[in-house]
C-alpha positions in Angstrom: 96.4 118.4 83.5 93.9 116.6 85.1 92.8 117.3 88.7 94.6 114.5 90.6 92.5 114.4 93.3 89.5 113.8 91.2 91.2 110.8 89.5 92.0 109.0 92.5 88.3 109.7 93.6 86.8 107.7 90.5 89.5 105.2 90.8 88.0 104.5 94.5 84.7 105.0 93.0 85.4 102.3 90.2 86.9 99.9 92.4 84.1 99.8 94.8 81.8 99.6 92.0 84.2 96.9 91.1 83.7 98.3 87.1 87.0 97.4 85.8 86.4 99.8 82.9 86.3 102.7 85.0 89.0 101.1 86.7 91.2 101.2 83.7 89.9 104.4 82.1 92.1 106.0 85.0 95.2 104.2 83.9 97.6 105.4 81.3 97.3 102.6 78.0 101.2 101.7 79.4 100.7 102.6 83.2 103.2 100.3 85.7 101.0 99.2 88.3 103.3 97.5 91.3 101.8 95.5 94.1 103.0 93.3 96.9 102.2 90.2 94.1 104.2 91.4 91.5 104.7 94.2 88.4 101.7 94.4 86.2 102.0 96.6 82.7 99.5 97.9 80.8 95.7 97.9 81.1 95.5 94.0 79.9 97.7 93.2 82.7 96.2 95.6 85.5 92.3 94.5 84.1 93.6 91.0 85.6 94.7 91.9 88.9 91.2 94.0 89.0 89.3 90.8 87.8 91.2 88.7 90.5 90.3 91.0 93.2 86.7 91.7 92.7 86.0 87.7 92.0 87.7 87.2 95.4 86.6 89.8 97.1 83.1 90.7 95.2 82.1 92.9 98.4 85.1 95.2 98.4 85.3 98.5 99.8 87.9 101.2 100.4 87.6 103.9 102.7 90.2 106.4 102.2 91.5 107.9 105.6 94.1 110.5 104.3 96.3 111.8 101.3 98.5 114.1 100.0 99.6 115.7 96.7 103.1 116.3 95.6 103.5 117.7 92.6 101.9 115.1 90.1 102.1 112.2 92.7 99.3 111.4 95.2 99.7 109.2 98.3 96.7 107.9 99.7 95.8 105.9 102.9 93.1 103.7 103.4 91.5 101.0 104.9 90.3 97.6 102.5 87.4 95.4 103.4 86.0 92.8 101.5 84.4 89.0 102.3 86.8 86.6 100.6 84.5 84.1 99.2 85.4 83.8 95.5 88.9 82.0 94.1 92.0 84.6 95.0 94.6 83.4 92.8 98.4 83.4 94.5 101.4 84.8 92.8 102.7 81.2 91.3 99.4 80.1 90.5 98.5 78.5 93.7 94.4 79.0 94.7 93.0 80.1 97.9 89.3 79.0 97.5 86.9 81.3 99.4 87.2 81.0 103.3 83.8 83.2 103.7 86.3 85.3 106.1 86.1 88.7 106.6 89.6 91.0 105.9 90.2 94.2 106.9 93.3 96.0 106.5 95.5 98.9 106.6 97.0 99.9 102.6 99.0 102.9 101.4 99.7 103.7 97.8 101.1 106.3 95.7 100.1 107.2 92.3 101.9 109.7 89.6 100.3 111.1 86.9 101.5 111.1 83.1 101.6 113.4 80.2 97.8 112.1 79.3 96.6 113.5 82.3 96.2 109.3 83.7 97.9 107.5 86.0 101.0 106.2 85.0 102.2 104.5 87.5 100.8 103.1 90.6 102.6 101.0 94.0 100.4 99.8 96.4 101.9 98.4 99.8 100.2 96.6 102.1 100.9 93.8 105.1 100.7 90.9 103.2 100.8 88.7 106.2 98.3 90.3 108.1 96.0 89.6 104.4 96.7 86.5 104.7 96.0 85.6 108.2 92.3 87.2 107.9 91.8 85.3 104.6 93.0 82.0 106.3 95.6 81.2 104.1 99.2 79.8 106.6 102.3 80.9 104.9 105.2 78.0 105.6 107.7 79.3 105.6 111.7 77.5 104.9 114.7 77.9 106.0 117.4 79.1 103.9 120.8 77.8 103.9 
């Protein structure tokens, strides 16, 4: 089985690198990747998100502050910086066009390993609010009935 904590380091290392290759080469061919934008399956649809996020954020880093293992799960902590000045693209298809606004940002995820010795699965959580205040996008929000 491979060394979890040694995956999770070249995921960071990928995603700071923003090499969505790397990225995905730590990703099960089938892994369920879950984010506060939606469920994305498979390394087609987790490329995307990847794409999304280093076009909007093209200076992105990650610091990891802690993390545990338990059993073939890992939780990790960290901290996410990036300069939004590229397109971020909304869950419904609505664009944020880049604001030039620094975000910074507490984040949490777990990941859990599969039989491959890859991630299969992956939920990140994060304060989506607090993301979108630094990048400058208002939510309006409605009343419901």
């Amino acid at each position: 089985m491979t060394e979890i904590n040694a995956l999770l380091d070249a995921l960071i290392d990928a995603i700071s690198s923003q090499d969505e290759e790397r990225v995905l080469r730590c990703y099960s061919p089938g892994a369920v990747f879950v984010t506060p934008a939606g469920v994305l399956e498979g390394h087609e649809q987790i490329g995307w998100y990847f794409r999304q996020l280093f076009t909007a954020y093209p200076d992105t880093h990650n610091e990891t502050t802690s993390r545990a293992v338990l059993g073939d799960t890992i939780v990790a902590e960290w901290t996410f910086e990036g300069t939004h000045t590229g397109v971020l693209l909304l869950p419904g298809g609505a664009e944020i066009m880049g604001t030039g606004r620094r975000v910074i940002f507490q984040a949490a995820a777990a990941y859990t390993l599969g039989d491959d010795g890859l991630f299969a699965s992956g939920r990140i959580y994060y304060d989506q609010m607090t993301f979108f205040r630094q990048t400058g996008y208002h939510l309006r929000l409605r009343r419901t009935a």
